[in-house]
Structures are given as structure tokens and as C-alpha cells.
PyMOL Python script that loads the backbone (N, CA, C, O; Angstrom):
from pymol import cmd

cmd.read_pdbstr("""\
ATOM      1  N   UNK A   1       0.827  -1.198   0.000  1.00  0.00           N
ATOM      2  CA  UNK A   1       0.000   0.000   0.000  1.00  0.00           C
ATOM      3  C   UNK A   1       0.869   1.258   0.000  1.00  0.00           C
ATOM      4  O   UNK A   1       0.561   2.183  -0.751  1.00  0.00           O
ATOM      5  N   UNK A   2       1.791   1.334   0.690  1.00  0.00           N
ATOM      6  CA  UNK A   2       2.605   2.447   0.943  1.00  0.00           C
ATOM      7  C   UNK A   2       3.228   2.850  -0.716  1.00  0.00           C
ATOM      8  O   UNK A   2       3.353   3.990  -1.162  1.00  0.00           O
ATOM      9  N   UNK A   3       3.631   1.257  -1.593  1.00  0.00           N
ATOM     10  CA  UNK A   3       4.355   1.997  -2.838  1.00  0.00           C
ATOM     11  C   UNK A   3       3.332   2.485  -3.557  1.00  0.00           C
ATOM     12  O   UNK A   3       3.620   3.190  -4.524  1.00  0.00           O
ATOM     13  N   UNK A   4       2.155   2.266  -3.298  1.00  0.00           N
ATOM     14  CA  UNK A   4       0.989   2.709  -4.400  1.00  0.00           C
ATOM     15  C   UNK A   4       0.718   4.189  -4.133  1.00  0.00           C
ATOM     16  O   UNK A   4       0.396   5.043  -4.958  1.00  0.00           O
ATOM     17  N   UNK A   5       0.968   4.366  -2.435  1.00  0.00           N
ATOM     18  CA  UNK A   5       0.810   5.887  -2.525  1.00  0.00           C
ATOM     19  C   UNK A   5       1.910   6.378  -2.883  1.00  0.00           C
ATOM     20  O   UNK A   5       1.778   7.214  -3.778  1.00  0.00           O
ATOM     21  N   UNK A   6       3.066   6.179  -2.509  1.00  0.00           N
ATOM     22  CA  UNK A   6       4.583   6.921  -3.114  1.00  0.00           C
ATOM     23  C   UNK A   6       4.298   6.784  -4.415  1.00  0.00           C
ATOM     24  O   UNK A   6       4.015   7.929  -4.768  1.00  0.00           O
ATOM     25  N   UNK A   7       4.178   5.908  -5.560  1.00  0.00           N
ATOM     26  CA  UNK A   7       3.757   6.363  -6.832  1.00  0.00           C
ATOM     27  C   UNK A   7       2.712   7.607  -7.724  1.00  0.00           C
ATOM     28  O   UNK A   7       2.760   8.183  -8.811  1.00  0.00           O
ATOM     29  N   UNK A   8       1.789   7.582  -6.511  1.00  0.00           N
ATOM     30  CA  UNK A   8       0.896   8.324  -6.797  1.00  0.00           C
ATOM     31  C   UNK A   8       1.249  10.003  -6.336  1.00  0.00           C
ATOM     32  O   UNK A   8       0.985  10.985  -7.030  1.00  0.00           O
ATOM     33  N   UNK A   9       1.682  10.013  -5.448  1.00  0.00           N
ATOM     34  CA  UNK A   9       2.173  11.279  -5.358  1.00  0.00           C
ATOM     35  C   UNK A   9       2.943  11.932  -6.665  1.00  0.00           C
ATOM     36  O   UNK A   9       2.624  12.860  -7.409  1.00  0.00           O
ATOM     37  N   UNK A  10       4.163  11.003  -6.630  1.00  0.00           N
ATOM     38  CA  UNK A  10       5.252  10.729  -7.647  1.00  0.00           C
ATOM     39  C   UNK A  10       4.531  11.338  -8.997  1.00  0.00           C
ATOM     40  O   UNK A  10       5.130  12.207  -9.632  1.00  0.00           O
ATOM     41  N   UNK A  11       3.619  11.010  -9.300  1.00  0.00           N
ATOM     42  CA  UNK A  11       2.720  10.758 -10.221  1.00  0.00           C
ATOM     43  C   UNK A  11       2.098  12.242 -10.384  1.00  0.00           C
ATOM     44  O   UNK A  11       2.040  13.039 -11.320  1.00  0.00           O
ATOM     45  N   UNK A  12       1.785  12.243  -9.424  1.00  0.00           N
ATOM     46  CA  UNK A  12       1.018  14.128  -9.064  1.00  0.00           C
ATOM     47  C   UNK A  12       2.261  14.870  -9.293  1.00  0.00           C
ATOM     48  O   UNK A  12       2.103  15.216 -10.464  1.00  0.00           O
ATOM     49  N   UNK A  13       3.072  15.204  -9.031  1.00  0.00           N
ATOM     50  CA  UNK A  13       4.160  16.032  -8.469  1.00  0.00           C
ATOM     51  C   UNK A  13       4.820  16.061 -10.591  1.00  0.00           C
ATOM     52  O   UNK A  13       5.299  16.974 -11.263  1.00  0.00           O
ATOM     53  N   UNK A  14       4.552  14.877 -10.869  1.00  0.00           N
ATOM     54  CA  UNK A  14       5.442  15.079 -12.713  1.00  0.00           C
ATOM     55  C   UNK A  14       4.178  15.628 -13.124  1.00  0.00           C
ATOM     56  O   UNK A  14       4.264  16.855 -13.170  1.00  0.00           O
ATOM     57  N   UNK A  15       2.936  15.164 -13.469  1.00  0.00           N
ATOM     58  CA  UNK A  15       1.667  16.318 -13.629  1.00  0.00           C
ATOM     59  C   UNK A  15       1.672  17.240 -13.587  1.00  0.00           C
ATOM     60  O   UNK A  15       1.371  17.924 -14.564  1.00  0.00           O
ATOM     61  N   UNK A  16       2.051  17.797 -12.312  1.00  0.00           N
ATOM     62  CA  UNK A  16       1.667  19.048 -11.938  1.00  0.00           C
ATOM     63  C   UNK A  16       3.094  19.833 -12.355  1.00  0.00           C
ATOM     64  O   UNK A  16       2.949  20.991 -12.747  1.00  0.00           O
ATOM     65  N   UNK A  17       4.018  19.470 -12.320  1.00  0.00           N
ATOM     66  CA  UNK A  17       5.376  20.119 -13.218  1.00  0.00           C
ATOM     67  C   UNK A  17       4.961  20.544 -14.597  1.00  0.00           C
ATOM     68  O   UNK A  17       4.989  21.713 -14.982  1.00  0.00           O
ATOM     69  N   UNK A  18       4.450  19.190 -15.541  1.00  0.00           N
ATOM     70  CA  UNK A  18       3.934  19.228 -17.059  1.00  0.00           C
ATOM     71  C   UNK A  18       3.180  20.545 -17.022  1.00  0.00           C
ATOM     72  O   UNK A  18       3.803  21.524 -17.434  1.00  0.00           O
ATOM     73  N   UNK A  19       1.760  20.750 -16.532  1.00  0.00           N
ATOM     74  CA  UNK A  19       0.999  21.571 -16.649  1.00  0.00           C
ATOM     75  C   UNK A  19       1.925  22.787 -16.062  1.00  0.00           C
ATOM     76  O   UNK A  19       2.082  23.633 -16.942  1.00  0.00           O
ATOM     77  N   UNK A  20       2.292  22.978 -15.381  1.00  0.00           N
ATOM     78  CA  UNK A  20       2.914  24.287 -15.012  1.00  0.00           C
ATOM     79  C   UNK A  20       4.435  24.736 -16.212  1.00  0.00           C
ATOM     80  O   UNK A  20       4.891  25.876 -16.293  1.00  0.00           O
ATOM     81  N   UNK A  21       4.843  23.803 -16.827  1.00  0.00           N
ATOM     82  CA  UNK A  21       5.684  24.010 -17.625  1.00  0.00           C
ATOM     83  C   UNK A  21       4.986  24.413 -19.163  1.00  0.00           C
ATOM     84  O   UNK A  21       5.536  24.973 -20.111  1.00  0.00           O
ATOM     85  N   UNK A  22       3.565  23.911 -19.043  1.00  0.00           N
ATOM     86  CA  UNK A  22       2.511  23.949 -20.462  1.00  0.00           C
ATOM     87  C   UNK A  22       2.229  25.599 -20.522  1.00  0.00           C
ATOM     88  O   UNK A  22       2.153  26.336 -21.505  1.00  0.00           O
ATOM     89  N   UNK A  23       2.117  25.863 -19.257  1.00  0.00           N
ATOM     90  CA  UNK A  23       1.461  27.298 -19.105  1.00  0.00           C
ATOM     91  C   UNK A  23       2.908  28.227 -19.575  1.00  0.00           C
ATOM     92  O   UNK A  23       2.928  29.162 -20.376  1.00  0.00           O
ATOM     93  N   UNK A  24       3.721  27.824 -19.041  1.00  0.00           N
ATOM     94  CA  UNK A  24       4.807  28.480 -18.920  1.00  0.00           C
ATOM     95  C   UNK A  24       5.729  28.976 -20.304  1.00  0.00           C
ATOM     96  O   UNK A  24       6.542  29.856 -20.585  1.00  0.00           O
ATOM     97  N   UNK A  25       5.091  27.886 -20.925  1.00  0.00           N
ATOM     98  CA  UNK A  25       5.873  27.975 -22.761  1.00  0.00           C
ATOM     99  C   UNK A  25       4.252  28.458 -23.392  1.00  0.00           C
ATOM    100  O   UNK A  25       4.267  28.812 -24.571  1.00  0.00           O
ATOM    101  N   UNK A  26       3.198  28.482 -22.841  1.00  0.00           N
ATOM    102  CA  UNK A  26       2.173  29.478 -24.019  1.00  0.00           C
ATOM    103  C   UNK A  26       1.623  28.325 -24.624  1.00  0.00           C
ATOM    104  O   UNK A  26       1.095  28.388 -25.734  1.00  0.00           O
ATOM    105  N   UNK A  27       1.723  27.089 -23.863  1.00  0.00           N
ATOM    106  CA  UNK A  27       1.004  25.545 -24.889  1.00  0.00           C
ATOM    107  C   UNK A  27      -0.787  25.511 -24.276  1.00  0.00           C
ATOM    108  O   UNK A  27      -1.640  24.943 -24.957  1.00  0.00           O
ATOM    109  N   UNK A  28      -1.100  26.105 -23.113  1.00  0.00           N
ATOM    110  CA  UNK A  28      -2.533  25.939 -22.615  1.00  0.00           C
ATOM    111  C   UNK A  28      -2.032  26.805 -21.550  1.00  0.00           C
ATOM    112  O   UNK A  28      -0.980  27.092 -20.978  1.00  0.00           O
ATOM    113  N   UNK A  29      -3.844  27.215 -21.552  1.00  0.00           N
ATOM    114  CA  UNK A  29      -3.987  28.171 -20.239  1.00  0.00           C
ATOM    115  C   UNK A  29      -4.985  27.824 -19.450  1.00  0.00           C
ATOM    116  O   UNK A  29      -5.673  28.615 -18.805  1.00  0.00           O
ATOM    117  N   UNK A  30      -5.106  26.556 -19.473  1.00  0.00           N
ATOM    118  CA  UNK A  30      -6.075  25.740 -18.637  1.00  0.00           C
ATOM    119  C   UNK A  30      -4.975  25.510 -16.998  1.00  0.00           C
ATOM    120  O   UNK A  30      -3.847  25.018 -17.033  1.00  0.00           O
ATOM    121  N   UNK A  31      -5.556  25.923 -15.915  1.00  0.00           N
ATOM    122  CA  UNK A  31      -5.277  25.859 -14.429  1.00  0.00           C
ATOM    123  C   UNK A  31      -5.827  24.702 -13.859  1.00  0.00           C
ATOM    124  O   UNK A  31      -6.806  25.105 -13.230  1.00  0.00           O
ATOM    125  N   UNK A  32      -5.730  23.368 -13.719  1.00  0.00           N
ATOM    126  CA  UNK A  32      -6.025  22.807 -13.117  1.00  0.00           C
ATOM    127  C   UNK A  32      -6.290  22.798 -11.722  1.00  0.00           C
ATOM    128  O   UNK A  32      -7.403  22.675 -11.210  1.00  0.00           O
ATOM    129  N   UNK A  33      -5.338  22.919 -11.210  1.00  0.00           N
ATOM    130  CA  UNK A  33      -5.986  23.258  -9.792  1.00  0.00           C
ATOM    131  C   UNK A  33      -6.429  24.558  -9.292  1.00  0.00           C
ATOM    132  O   UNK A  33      -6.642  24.685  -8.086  1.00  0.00           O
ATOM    133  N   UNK A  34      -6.636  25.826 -10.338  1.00  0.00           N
ATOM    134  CA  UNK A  34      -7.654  26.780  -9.864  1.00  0.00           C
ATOM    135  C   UNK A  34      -8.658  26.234 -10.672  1.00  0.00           C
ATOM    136  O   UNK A  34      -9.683  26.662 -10.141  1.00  0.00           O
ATOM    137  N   UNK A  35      -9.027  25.484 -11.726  1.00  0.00           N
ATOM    138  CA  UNK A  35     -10.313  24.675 -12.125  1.00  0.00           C
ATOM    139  C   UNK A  35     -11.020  24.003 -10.911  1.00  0.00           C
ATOM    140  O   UNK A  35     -12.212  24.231 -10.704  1.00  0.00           O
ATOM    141  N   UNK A  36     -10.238  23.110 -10.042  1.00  0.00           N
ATOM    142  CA  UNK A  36     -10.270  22.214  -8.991  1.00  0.00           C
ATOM    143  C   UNK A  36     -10.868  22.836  -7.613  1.00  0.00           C
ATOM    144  O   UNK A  36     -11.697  22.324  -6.861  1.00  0.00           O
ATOM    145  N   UNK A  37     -10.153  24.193  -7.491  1.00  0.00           N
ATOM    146  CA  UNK A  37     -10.358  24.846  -6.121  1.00  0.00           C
ATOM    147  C   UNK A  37     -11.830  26.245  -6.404  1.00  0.00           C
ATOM    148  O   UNK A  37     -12.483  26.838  -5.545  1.00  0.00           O
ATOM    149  N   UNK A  38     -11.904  26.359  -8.013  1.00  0.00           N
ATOM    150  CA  UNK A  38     -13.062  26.674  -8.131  1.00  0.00           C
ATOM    151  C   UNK A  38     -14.616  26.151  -7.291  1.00  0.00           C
ATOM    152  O   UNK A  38     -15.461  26.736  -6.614  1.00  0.00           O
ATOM    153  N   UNK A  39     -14.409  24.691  -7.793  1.00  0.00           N
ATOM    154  CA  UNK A  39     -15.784  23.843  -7.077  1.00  0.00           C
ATOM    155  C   UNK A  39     -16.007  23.616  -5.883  1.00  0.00           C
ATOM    156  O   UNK A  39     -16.877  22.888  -5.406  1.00  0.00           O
ATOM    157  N   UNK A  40     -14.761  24.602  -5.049  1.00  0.00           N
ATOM    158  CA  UNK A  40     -15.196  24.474  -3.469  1.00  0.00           C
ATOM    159  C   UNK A  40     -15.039  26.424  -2.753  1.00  0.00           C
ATOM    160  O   UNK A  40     -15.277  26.926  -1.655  1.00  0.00           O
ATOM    161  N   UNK A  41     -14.714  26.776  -3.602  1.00  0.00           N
ATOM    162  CA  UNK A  41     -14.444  28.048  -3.190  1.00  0.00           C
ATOM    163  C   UNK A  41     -14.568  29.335  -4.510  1.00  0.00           C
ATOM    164  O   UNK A  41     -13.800  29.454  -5.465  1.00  0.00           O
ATOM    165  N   UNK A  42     -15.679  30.124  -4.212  1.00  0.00           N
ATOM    166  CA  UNK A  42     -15.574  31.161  -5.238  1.00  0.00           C
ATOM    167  C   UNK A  42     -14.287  32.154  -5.393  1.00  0.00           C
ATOM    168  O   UNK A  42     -13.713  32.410  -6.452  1.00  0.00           O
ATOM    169  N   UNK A  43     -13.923  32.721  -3.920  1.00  0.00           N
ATOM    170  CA  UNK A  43     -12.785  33.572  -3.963  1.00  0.00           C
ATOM    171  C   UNK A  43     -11.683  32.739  -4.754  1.00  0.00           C
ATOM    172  O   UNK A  43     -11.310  31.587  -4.530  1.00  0.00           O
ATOM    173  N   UNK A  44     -11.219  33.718  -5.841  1.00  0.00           N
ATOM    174  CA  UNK A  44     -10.232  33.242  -6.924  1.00  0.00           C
ATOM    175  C   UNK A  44      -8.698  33.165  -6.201  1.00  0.00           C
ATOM    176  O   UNK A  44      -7.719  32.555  -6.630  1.00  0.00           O
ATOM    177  N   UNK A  45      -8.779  33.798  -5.243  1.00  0.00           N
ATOM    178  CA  UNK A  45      -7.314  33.847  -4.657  1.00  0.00           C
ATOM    179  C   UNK A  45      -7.532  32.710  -3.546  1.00  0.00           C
ATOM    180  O   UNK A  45      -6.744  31.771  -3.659  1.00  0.00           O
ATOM    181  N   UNK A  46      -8.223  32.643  -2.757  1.00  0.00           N
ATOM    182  CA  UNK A  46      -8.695  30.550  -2.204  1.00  0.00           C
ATOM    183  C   UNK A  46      -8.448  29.929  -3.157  1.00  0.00           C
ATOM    184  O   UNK A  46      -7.450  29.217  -3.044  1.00  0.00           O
ATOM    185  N   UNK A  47      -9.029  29.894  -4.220  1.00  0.00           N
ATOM    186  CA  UNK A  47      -9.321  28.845  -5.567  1.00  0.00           C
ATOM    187  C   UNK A  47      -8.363  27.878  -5.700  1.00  0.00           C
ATOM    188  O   UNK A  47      -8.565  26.664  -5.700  1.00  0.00           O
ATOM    189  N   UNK A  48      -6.531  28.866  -5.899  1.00  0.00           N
ATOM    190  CA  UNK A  48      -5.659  28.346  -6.402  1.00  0.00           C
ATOM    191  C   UNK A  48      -4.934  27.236  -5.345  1.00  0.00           C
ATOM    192  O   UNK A  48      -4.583  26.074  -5.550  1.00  0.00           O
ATOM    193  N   UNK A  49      -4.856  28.099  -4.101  1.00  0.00           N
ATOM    194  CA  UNK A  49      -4.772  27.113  -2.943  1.00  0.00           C
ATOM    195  C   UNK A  49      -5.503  25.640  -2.592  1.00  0.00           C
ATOM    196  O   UNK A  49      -5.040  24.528  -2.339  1.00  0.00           O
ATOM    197  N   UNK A  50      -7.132  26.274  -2.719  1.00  0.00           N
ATOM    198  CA  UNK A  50      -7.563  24.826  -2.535  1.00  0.00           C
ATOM    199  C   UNK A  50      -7.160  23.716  -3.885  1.00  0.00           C
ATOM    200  O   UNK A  50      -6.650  22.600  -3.783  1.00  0.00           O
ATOM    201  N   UNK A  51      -7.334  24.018  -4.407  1.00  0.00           N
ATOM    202  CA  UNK A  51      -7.104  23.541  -6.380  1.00  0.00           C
ATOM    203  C   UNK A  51      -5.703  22.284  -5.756  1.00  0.00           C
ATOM    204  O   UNK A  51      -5.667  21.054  -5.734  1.00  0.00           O
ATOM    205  N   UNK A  52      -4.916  23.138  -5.413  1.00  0.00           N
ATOM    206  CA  UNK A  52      -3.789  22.413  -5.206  1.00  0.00           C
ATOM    207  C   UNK A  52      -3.810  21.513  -4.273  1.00  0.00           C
ATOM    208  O   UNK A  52      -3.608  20.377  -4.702  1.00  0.00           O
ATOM    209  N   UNK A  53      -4.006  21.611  -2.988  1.00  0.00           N
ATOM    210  CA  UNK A  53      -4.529  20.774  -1.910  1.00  0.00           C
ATOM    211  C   UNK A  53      -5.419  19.547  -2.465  1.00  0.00           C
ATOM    212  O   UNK A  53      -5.045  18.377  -2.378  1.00  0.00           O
ATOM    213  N   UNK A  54      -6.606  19.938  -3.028  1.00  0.00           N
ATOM    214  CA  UNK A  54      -7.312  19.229  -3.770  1.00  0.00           C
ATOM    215  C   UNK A  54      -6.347  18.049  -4.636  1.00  0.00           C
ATOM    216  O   UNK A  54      -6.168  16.885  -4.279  1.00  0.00           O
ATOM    217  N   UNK A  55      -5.839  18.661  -5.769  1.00  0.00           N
ATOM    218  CA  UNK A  55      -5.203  17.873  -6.641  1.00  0.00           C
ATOM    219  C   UNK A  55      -4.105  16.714  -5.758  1.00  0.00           C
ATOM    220  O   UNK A  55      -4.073  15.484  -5.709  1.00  0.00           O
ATOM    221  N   UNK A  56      -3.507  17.496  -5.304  1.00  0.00           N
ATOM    222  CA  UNK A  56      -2.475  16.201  -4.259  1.00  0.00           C
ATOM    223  C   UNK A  56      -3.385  15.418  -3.430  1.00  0.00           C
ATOM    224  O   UNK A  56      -3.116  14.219  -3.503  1.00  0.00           O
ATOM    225  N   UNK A  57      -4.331  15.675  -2.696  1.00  0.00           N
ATOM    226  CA  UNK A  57      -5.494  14.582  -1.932  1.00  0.00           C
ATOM    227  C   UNK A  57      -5.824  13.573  -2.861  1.00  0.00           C
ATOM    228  O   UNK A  57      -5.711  12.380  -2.578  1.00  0.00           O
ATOM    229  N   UNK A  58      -6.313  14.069  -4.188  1.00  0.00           N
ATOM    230  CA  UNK A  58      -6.985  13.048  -5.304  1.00  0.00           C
ATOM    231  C   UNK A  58      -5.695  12.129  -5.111  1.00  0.00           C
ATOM    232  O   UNK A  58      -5.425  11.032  -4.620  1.00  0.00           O
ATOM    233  N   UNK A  59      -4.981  13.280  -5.830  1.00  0.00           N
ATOM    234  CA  UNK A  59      -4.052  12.627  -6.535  1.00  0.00           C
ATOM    235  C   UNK A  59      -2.971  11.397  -5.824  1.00  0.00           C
ATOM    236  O   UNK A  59      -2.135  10.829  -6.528  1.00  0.00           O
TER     237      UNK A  59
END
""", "prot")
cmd.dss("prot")
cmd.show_as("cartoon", "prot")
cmd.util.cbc("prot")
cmd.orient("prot")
């Protein structure tokens, strides 16, 4: 159980690099985890925080 979560983190952490490197070169401007922290919080400056929290819990 333990390697399934160390993978999965593992797993989150290269994701969440990709997308932040996507934004970063002008390839998408899709935010996943302010998409994510949207559906629990309107304030846009919460958003990005929860988004992220969010995404590593799933993830």
C-alpha cells in the first residue's frame, strides 16, 4: 500500500510540473488546480490554494 501511494504522489508532483511548464511555454492556459479549487471556493485567490490541496489529496 505504501508503494501505491509513493507512486501516486510521484505521479502528481510530474503532472503538476507538465501543466505548469505547459502554461509556462504558451502551450494551454487551462489551471487545473484553480479549475479544482473553483468547485469548493468562489474567492479566486482561495481557488488556487484549494485547487492544489485538492489535486495532491486526489491525486
Amino acid at each position: 500500500m505504501g508503494d501505491v501511494a509513493l507512486w501516486g504522489f510521484g505521479a502528481t508532483v510530474v503532472l503538476t510540473t507538465a501543466i505548469l511548464a505547459a502554461q509556462s511555454l504558451g502551450l494551454t492556459r487551462i489551471d487545473m488546480p484553480f479549475v479544482l479549487g473553483t468547485m469548493v471556493t468562489l474567492n479566486r485567490d482561495r481557488a488556487k490554494t484549494a485547487g492544489d490541496a485538492l489535486h495532491f489529496i486526489v491525486g
